[in-house]
C-alpha atoms as one frame of an Amber mdcrd trajectory, in Angstrom:
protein
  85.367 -75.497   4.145  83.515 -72.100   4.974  81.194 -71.147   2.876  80.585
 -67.237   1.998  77.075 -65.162   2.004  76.123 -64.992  -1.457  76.424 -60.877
  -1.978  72.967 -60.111  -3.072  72.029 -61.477   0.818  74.444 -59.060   2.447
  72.503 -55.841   0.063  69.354 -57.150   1.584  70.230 -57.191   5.609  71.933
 -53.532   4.578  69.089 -51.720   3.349  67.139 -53.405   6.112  69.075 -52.041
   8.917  69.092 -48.187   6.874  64.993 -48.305   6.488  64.736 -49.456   9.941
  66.943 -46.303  11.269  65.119 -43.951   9.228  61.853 -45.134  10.819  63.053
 -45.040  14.142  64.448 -41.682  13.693  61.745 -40.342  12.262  59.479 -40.968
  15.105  61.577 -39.619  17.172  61.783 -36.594  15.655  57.836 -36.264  15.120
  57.458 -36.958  18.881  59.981 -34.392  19.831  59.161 -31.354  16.980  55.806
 -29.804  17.654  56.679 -26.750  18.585  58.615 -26.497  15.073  55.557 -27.783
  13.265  53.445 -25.279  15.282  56.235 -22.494  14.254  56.026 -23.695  10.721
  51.929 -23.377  10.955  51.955 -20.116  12.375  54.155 -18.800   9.448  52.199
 -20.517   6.892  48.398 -19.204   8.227  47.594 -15.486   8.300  46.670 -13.967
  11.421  43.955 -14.864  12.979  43.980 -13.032  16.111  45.244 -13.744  19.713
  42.627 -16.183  20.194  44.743 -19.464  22.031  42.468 -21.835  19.905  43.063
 -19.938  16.153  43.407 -22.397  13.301  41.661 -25.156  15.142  39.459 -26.847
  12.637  36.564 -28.056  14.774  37.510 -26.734  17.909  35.419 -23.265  18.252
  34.705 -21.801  21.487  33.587 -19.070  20.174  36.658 -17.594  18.844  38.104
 -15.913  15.887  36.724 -18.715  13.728  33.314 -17.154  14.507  34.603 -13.335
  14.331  35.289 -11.473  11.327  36.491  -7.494  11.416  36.206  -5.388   8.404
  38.115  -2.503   7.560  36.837   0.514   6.868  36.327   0.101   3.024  34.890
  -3.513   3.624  32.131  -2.099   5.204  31.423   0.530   2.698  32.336  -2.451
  -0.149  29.572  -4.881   1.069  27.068  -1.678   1.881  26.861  -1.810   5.654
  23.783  -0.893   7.541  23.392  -1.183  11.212  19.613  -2.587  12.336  18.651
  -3.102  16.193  16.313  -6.698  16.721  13.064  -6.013  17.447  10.147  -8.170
  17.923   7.709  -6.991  15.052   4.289  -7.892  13.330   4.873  -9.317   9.882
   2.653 -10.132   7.202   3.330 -13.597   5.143   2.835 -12.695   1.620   1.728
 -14.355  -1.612   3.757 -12.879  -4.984   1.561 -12.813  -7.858   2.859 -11.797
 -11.872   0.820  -8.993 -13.189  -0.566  -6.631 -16.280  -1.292  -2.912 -16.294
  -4.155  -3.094 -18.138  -6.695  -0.613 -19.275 -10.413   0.054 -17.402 -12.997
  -1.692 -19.733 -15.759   1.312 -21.050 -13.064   3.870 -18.996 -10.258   4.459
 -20.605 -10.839   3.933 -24.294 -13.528   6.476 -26.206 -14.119   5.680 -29.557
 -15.376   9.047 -31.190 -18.332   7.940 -34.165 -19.560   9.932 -37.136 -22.412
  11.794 -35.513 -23.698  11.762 -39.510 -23.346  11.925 -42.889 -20.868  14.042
 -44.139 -17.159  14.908 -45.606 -14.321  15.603 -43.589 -13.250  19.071 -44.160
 -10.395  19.357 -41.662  -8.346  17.666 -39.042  -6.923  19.200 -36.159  -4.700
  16.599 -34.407  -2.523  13.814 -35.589  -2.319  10.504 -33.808  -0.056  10.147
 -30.650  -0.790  13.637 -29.946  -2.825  14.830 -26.544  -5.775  16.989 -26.971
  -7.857  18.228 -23.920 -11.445  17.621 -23.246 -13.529  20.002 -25.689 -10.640
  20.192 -27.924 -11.510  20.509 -31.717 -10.933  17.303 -33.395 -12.769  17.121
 -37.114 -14.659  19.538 -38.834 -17.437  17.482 -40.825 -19.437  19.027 -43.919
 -22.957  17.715 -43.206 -24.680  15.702 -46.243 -27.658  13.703 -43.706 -30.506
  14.141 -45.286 -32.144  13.617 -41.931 -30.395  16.607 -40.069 -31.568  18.597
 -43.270 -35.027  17.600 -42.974 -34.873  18.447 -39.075 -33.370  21.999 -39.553
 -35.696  22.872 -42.163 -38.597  22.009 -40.011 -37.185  23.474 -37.319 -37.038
  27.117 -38.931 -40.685  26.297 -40.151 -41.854  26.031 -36.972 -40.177  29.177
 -35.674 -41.467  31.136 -38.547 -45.044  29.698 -37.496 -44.522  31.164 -34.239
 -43.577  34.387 -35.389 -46.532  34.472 -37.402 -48.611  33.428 -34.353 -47.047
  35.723 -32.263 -47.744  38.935 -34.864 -51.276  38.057 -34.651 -51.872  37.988
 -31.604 -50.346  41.026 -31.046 -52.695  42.785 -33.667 -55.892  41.233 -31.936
 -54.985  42.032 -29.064 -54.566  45.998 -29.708 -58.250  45.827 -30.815 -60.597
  47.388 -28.280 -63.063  44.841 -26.563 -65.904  43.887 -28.314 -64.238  44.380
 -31.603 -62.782  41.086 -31.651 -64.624  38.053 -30.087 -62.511  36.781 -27.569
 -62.837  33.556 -28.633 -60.447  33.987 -31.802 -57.939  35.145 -29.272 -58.149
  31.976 -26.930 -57.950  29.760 -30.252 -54.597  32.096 -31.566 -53.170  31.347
 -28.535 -53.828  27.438 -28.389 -52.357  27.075 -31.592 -49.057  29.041 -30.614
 -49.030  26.554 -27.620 -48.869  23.527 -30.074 -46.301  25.283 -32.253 -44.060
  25.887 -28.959 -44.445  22.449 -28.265 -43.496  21.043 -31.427 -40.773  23.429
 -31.786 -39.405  21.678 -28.053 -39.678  18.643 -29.404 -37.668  19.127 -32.919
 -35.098  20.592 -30.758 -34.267  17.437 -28.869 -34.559  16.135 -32.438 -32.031
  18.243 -33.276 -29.885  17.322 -30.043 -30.191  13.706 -31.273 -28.230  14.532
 -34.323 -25.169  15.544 -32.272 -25.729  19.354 -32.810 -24.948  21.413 -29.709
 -27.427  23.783 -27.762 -24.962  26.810 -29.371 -25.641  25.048 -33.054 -29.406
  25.087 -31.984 -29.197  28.912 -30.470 -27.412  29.670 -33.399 -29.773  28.215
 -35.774 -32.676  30.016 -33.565 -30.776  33.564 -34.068 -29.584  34.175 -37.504
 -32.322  31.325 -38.887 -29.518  29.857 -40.863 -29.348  25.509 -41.204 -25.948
  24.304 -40.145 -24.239  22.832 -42.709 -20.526  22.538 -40.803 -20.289  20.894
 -37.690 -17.114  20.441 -35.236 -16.558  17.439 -33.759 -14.649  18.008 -30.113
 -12.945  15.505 -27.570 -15.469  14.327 -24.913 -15.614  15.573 -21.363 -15.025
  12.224 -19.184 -14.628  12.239 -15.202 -11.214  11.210 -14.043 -10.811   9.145
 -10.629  -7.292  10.960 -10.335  -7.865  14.893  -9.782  -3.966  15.162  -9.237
  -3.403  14.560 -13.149  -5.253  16.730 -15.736  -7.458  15.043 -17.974  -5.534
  14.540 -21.474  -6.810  12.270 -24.036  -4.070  10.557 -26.564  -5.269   9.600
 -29.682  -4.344   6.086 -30.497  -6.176   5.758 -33.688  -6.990   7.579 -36.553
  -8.452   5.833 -39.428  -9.741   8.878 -41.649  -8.437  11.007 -44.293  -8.863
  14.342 -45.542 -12.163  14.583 -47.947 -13.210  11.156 -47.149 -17.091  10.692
 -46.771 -18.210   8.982 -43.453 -21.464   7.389 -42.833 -23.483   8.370 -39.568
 -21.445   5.953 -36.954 -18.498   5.550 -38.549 -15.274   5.598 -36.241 -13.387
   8.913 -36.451 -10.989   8.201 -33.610  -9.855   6.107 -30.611  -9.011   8.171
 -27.564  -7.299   6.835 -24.428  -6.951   8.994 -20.573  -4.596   7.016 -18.983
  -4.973   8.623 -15.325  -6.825   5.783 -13.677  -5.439   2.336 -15.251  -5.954
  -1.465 -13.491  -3.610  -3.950 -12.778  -4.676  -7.488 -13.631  -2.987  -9.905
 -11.674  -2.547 -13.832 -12.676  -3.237 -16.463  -9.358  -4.260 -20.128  -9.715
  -6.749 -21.900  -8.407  -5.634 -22.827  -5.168  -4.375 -19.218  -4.257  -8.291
 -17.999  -4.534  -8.962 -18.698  -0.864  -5.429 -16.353   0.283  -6.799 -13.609
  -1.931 -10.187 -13.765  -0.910  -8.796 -13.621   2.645  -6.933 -10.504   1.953
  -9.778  -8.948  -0.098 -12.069  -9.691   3.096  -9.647  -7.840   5.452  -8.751
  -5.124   3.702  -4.664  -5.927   3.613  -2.984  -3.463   0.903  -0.807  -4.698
  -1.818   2.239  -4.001  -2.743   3.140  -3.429  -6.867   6.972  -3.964  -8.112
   7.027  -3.013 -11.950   9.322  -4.859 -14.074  13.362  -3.819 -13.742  12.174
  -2.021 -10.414  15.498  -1.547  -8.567  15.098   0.728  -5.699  12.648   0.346
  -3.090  11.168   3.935  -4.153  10.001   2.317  -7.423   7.433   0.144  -5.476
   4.003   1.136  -5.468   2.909   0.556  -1.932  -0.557   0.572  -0.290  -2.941
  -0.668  -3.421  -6.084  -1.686  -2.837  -7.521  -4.754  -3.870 -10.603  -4.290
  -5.756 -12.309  -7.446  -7.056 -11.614 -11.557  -7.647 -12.874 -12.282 -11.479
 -15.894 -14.277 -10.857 -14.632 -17.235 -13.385 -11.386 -19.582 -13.569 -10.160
 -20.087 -17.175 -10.638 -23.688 -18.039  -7.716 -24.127 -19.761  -5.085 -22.693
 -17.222  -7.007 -22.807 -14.428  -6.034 -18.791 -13.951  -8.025 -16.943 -12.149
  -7.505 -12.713 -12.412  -8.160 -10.415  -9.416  -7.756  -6.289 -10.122  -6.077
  -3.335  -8.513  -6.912   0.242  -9.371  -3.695   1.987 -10.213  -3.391   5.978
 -10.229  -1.094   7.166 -13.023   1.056  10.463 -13.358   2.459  12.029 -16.504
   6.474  11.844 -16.147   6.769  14.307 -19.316   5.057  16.744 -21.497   6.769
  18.583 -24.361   5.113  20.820 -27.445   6.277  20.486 -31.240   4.386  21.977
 -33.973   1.724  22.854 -32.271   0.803  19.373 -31.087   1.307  18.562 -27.241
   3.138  15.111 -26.195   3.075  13.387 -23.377   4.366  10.554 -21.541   2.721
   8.052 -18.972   4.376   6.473 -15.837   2.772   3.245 -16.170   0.744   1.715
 -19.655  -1.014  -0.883 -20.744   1.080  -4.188 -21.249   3.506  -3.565 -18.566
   4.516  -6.543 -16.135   4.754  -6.392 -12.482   4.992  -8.502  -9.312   2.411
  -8.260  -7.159   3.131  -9.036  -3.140  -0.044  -9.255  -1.191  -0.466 -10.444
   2.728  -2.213 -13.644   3.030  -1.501 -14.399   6.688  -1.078 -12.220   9.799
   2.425 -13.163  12.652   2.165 -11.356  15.889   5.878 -10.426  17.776   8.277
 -12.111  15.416  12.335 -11.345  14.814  11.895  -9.891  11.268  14.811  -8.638
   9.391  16.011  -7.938   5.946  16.520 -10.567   3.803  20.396  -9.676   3.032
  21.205  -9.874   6.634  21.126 -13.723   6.513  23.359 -15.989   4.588  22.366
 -19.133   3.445  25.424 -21.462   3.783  24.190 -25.445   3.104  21.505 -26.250
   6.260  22.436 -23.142   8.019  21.859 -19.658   8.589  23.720 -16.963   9.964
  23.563 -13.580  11.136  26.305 -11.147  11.846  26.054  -9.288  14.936  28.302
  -6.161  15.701  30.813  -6.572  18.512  33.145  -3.481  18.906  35.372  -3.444
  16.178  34.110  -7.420  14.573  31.097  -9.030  13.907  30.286 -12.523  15.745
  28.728 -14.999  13.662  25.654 -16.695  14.956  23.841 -19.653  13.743  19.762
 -19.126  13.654  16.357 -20.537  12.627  14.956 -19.510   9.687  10.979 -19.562
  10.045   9.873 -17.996   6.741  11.571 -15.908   4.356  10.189 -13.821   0.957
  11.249 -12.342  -1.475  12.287  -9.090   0.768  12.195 -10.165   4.655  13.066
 -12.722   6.813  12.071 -14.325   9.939  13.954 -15.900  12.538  12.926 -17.772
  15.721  13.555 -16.225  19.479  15.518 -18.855  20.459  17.827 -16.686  22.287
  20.552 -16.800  19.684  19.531 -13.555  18.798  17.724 -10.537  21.584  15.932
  -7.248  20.989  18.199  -4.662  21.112  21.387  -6.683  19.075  22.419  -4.650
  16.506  23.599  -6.993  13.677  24.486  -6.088   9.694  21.091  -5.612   7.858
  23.298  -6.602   4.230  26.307  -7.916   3.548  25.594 -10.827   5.295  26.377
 -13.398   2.667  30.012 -11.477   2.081  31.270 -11.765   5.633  30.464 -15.691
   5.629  32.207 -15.738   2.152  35.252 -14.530   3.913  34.702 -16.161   6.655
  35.023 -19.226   4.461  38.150 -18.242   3.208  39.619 -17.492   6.387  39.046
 -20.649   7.990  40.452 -22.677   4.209  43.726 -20.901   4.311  46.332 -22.570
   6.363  47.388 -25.566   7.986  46.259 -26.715  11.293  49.166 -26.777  13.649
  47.259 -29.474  15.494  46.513 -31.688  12.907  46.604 -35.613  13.786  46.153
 -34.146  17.765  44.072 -36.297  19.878  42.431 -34.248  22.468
């Protein structure tokens, strides 16, 4: 009796033989269709040139996959600027934060009560400028003192004048009428008064009254009893600017009675400021090196963002002879000249504005070591892209790619070794640097290798 193949046996040796024919087929076909996978590539990738090897992942030879061109706009998108390699000096620098600060005993001037007295008038307001010799109080004078010195003062000169009148009548005498003697002793004693009246008049100078007040005083024989206090006349290290005080404080009132040292006012000149800058401990033997050799600093105020905004070429002046215990800080100074950026008049008072003020941060960048014939170039034409570094360099119509050494870099240049991946005279993109790798990167991410799974 013949027996029959259960069915579900036969559905097994049927989808065996159609899985085995699809395989078979299939690898047929994959061994005989590259040059439609390769069409299929091409159509899917942009263009990346006529370079033989273009879409190769891993198979550069220095082709488009290292080559970027840039239209017209690009370039002016990413700023391009052309620089030629040169070998160079360069200056490894130390960046510091810093204070403007003011000059201790400079730029402050309190203005005291010379003496007793009321305040009769005021002839600024606070915030206002006032030049040197300006009027700035007018003080009735209660010091007993200056009283006291005044009245002796015209006591003396009406001595004199009595002297003086004597003499004049002995003298008109014929000889032998008066003994000389009584001349000789008329004219010792107008010596003493002379002398006395010299020395009351210093006294009088030491009561803040002026040689005019004392002149004054001399001519119409009159005591003072008003007396004009003016702004100071104070030596600027920066004869560009004019000397202008601000006043900054102003703690009297109209009428108010003020003792002999009272403060009147706080006056600032701005024109000569310092900037304080903040190092640690271990940065003391870099700035005493550049303080020794004379290397100039370079200032970057706060929200600086054009290279014009940098004050170049400060000089360092002193290294604070103590470290703070607490932070171990140590301050060094910088003189720093100062301009007025504006000036404007409103009811009678004049207003005026300062470049640079106390309390305002910068950066300081100061040279603590010296590199002789070095490949120096701006920081923005090297991009950082994981361990390496690469520079751009200008070939006709494209830029090349090309992997260097970084040496040292700042805040604002770069150095490179002369390895001969770079030489002097290559002109290569001083910015834009890290855009052209960006789309270099997307370039090389967007399409699919045509020889993918090719064993070469």
């Amino acid at each position: 009796m013949e027996t029959s193949t259960p069915w579900y046996l036969n559905f097994k040796l049927l989808f065996s033989v159609i899985i085995v024919g699809s395989l078979v087929g299939g690898f047929a076909w994959v061994s005989k269709s590259d040059e439609a996978r390769t069409a299929i590539a091409k159509w899917i990738q942009p263009d990346k040139g006529e370079d033989e090897h273009a879409g190769h992942e891993g198979h550069d030879h220095g082709g488009s996959m290292d080559s970027l061109e840039l239209s017209e706009n690009g370039r002016k998108n990413i700023g391009y600027r052309p620089i030629t390699v040169e070998l160079d000096d360069f200056q490894k620098k130390l960046t510091l934060p810093a204070t403007v600060v003011d000059r201790p005993g400079h730029t402050q001037i309190q203005i005291p009560a010379p003496m007793t007295g009321i305040v009769t008038k005021i002839y600024t307001i606070e915030g206002a400028a006032v030049k040197p010799g300006s009027p700035l109080f007018e003080l009735r004078l209660t010091h007993e003192e200056l009283v006291a010195a005044q009245r002796e003062f015209l006591q003396t000169l009406g001595s004199i004048d009595v002297v003086k009148s004597e003499l004049k009548r002995l003298e008109s005498y014929e000889d032998g009428v008066v003994a000389g003697k009584k001349i000789i002793e008329k004219q010792f004693e107008k010596q003493k008064l002379e002398a006395a009246l010299q020395a009351e008049r210093q006294g009088l100078l030491l009561h803040d009254l002026s040689a005019a007040h004392i002149a004054g005083i001399e001519k119409s024989r009159q005591v003072v009893s008003n007396l004009t206090i003016v702004a100071p006349t104070a030596g600027t290290a920066n004869p560009s600017t004019a000397e202008l005080y601000v006043i900054q404080q102003l703690p009297i009132k109209l009428g108010q009675q003020v003792e002999a040292g009272q403060p009147l006012a706080m006056l600032a000149n701005h024109a000569l400021l310092y900037i304080e800058g903040h190092g640690f401990e271990n940065d003391l033997p870099a700035l005493r090196q550049a303080l020794e050799k004379g290397w100039k600093v370079t200032a970057i105020p706060s929200g600086a963002a054009e290279d014009e905004d940098k004050l170049k070429e400060l000089e360092l002046l002193y290294i604070a002879d103590r470290i703070e215990t607490d932070s171990r800080a140590i301050a060094f100074y910088l003189s720093l000249p100062n301009t007025i950026e504006s000036q404007r008049e409103s009811n009678g008072y004049t207003f005026v504005q300062w470049k640079f003020r106390p309390g305002q941060r910068m950066e300081l960048v100061i040279p603590v070591q010296e590199w002789e014939k070095q490949i120096v170039l701006p920081i923005e034409a090297v991009a950082a892209d994981g361990a390496e570094n690469y520079v751009f360099a200008e070939n006709g119509k494209k830029f090349d790619r090309v992997a260097v050494h970084v040496l040292y870099r700042d805040l604002e240049k770069i150095i490179i070794e002369d390895d001969g991946s770079v030489f002097p005279g290559t002109i290569i993109a001083a910015r834009g640097a890290y855009q052209m790798q960006l789309a270099l990167k997307n370039k090389a991410g967007g399409g699919i290798d045509p020889h993918a799974g090719h064993n070469h």
